[in-house]
C-alpha positions as CSV (number, residue, x, y, z in Angstrom):
1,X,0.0,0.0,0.0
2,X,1.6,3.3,-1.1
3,X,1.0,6.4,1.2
4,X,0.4,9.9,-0.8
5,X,3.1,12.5,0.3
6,X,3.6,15.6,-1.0
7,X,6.6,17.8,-1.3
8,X,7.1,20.0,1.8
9,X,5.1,16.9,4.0
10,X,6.6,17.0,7.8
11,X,7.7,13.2,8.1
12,X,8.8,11.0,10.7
13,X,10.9,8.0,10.0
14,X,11.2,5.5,13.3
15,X,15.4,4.9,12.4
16,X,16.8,1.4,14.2
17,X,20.0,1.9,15.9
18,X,22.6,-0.1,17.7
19,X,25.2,1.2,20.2
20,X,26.3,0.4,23.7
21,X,24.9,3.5,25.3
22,X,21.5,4.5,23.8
23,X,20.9,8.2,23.6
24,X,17.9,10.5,25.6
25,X,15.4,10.3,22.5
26,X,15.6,6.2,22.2
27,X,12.8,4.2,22.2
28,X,12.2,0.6,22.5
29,X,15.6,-0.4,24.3
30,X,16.3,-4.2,24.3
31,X,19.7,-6.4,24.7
32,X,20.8,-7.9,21.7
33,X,20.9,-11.4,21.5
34,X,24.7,-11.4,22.0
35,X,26.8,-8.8,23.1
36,X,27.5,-6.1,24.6
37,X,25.1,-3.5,22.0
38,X,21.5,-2.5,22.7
39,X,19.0,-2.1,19.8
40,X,16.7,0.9,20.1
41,X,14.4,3.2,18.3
42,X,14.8,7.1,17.1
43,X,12.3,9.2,15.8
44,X,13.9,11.5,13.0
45,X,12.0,14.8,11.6
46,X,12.4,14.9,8.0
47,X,10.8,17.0,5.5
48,X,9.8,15.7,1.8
49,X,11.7,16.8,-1.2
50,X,10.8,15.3,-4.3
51,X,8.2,12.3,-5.2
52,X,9.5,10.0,-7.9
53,X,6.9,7.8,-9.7
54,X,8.5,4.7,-8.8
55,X,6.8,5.0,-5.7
56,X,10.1,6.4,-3.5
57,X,10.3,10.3,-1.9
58,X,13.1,12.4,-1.7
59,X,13.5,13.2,2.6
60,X,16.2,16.3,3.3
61,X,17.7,15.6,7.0
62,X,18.2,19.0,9.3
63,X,21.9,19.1,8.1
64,X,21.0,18.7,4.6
65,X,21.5,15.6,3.5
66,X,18.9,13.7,1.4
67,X,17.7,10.1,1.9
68,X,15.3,8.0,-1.0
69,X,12.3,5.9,0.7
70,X,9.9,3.8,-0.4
71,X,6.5,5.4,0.2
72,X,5.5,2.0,1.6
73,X,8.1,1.5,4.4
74,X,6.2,1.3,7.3
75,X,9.1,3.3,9.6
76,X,7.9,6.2,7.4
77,X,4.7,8.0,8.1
78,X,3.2,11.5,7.9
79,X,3.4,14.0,11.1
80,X,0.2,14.1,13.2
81,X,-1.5,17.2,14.2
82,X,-0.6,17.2,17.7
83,X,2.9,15.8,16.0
84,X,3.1,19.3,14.4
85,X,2.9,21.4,17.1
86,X,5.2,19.2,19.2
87,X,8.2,19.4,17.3
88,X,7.4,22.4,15.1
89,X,11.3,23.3,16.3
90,X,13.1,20.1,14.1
91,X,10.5,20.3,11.3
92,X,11.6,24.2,10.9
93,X,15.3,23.4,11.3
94,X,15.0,21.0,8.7
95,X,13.2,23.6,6.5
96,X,15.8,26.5,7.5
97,X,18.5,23.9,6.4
98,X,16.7,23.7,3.3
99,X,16.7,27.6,2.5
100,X,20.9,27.6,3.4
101,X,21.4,24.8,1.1
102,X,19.5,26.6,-1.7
């Protein structure tokens, strides 16, 4: 199932991680199976770019760099309302990287 987007959407993509010592925005910390890492979710605040009709979107990152998704990745998902308001701070950051870049 492919999601419409449209460029300028406020996206979150849920990012999975691994490190020994999980940052303050992780989510979902478990032991891996062996070892001495933890796995762990992070919410990142991405803005759309571009749509490509091969179902993928164009994300910019707050320091400007630019990832290609498929549409029907479930990590990826639009920003609720209440979402919005939230972290209007890293949507905009992402958006003021976007005006330096240009």
């Amino acid at each position: 199932m492919q999601r419409h987007f449209e460029p300028g959407d406020w996206v979150i993509f849920r990012k999975t991680k691994w490190s020994r010592t999980p940052g303050p925005r992780a989510e979902n910390i478990a032991p891996a199976s062996r070892g001495d890492l933890n796995t762990y979710t992070v919410d990142k605040f991405w803005i759309v770019k571009e749509l490509h009709d091969d179902g993928t979107v164009v994300v910019q990152t707050r320091r400007g760099k630019e990832h290609i998704i498929a549409t029907d990745s479930p990590c990826l998902r639009k920003a609720n309302l209440l979402e919005r308001w939230r972290y209007r701070s890293r949507f905009l950051a992402v958006a003021e990287s976007d005006q330096v870049a240009s």
